[in-house]
N, C-alpha and C positions, 0 to 999 in steps of 0.2 A: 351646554357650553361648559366645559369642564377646562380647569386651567392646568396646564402643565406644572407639576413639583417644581418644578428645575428650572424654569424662566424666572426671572428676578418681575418683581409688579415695577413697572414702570412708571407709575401713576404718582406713588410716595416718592421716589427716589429723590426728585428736587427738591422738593420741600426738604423734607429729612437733611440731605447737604445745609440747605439754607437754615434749616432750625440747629443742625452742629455748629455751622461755623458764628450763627447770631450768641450761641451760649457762650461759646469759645471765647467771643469777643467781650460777652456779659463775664463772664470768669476774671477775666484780663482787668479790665475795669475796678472789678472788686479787688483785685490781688494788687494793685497798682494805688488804689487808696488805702488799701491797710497800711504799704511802705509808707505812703504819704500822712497818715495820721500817728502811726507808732514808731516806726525805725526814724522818720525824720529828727520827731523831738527828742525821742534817747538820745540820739548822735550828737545834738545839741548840749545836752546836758554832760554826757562823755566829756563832750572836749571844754566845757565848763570843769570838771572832775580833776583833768588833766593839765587844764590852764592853775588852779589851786594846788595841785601836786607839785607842780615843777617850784610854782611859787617858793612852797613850803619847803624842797629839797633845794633850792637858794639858798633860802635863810639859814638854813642847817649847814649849809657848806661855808658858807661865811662866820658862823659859831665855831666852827671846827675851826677856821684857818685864826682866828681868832685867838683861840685856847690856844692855839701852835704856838702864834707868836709871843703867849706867856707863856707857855712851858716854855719855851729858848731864853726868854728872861729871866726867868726863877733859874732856869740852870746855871746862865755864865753869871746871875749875883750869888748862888751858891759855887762855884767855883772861886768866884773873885773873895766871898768873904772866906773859904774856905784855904786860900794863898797868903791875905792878909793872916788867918791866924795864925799857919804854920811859919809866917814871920818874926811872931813874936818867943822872945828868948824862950816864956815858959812853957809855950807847946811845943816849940821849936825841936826841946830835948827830948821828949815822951815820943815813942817811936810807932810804928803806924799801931801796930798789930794792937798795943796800947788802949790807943784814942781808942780802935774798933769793939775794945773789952768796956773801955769806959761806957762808950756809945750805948752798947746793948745793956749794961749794966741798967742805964738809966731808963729804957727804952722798957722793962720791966715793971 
């Protein structure tokens, strides 16, 4: 009893299907708890990461807008003290280019 090359054994065939598809299944299982034990809690932690960022870039925008509204203050009380002096008689006469000689003079 000699067996033909070229016939496929018939014998293994189900098995074999049933032991591919039982691994396949076993694979799946395992690839489906590793999400479940590593990608879950990172993701957790990310949007903890994310929830502190945003935080953070609040506070920081509020510092800014902050510093704005004093820079606009320091500027119109430097305008305003800047209109009072040129009211008075003794600056009044000294002419810009002047004051701007004095200014650097001191600024030296």
């Amino acid at each position: 009893m000699t067996a033909d090359p070229h016939t496929a054994v018939e014998v293994l065939t189900p098995a074999m299907q049933w032991g591919f598809a039982g691994f396949a299944v076993l694979l799946l299982g395992v690839i489906v708890g590793l999400i479940w034990r590593v990608i879950v809690p990172m993701q957790r932690s990310l949007v903890s990461v994310l929830e502190q960022t945003n935080g953070t870039i609040e506070r920081n925008t509020l510092a800014i807008r902050s510093l704005e509204d004093r820079t606009v203050e320091l500027l119109t009380l430097g305008r305003n003290l800047s209109d009072e002096a040129l009211k008075r008689p003794c600056i009044a006469g000294l002419s810009r280019e002047r004051l701007m000689r004095m200014a650097d003079s001191a600024g030296d």
